[in-house]
N, C-alpha and C positions, 0 to 999 in steps of 0.2 A: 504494500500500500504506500503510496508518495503521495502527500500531502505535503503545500507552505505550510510552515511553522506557523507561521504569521496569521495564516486563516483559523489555527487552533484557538489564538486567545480571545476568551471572551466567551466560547461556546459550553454548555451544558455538559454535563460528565452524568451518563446511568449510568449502571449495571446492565445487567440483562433480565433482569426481573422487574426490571422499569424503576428499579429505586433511583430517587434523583443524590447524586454524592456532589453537587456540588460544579462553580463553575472552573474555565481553564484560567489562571492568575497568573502562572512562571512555568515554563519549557524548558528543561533542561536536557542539555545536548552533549554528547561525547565528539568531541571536536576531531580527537584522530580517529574516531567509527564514522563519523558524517551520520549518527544516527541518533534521536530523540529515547533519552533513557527515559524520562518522569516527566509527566506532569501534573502540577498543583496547584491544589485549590486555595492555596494562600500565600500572597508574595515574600517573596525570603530581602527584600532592600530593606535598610534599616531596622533589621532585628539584630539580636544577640546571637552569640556562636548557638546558645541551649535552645532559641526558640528557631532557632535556624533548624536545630538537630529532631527538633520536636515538631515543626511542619513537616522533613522528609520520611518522618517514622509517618505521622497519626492524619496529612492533607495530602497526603500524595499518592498517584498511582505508577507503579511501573508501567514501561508503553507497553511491555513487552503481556501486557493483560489485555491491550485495546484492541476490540473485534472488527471497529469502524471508526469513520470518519465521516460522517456526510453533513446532516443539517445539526447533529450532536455528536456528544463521542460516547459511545458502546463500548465499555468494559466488561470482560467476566467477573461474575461474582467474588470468585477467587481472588482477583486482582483489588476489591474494598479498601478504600485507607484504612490502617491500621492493621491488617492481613499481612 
């Protein structure tokens, strides 16, 4: 799947059970993969190291859970912050 980064933020984040977890806030990218590890539901600018560490645990998804991209982003359940 290739998607703009850029078209991700902003967009709704389900599951597949149609729970809604939340919107896209910060894309994080592996720069020597060229590829999108997470994305979260709460911006990491201006926090602390601890709340930095505690968005990428408890607001975030691995991409590597994300089923789609189209008008929302489709996660597996498996993939849930906090999972």
């Amino acid at each position: 799947m290739t998607v703009r980064v850029s078209r991700i933020y902003g967009m709704d984040i389900y599951n597949d059970e149609g729970k809604f977890l939340g919107k896209v806030q910060e894309v994080v990218v592996d720069l020597e993969k060229g590829e999108v590890v997470r994305i979260l539901t709460e911006p990491l600018s201006s926090i602390s190291k601890e709340d930095a560490k505690r968005v990428l645990r408890d607001k975030s998804v691995l991409y590597k859970y994300v089923k789609s991209v189209e008008d929302v982003v489709m996660v597996s359940k498996a993939g849930e912050k906090g999972k």
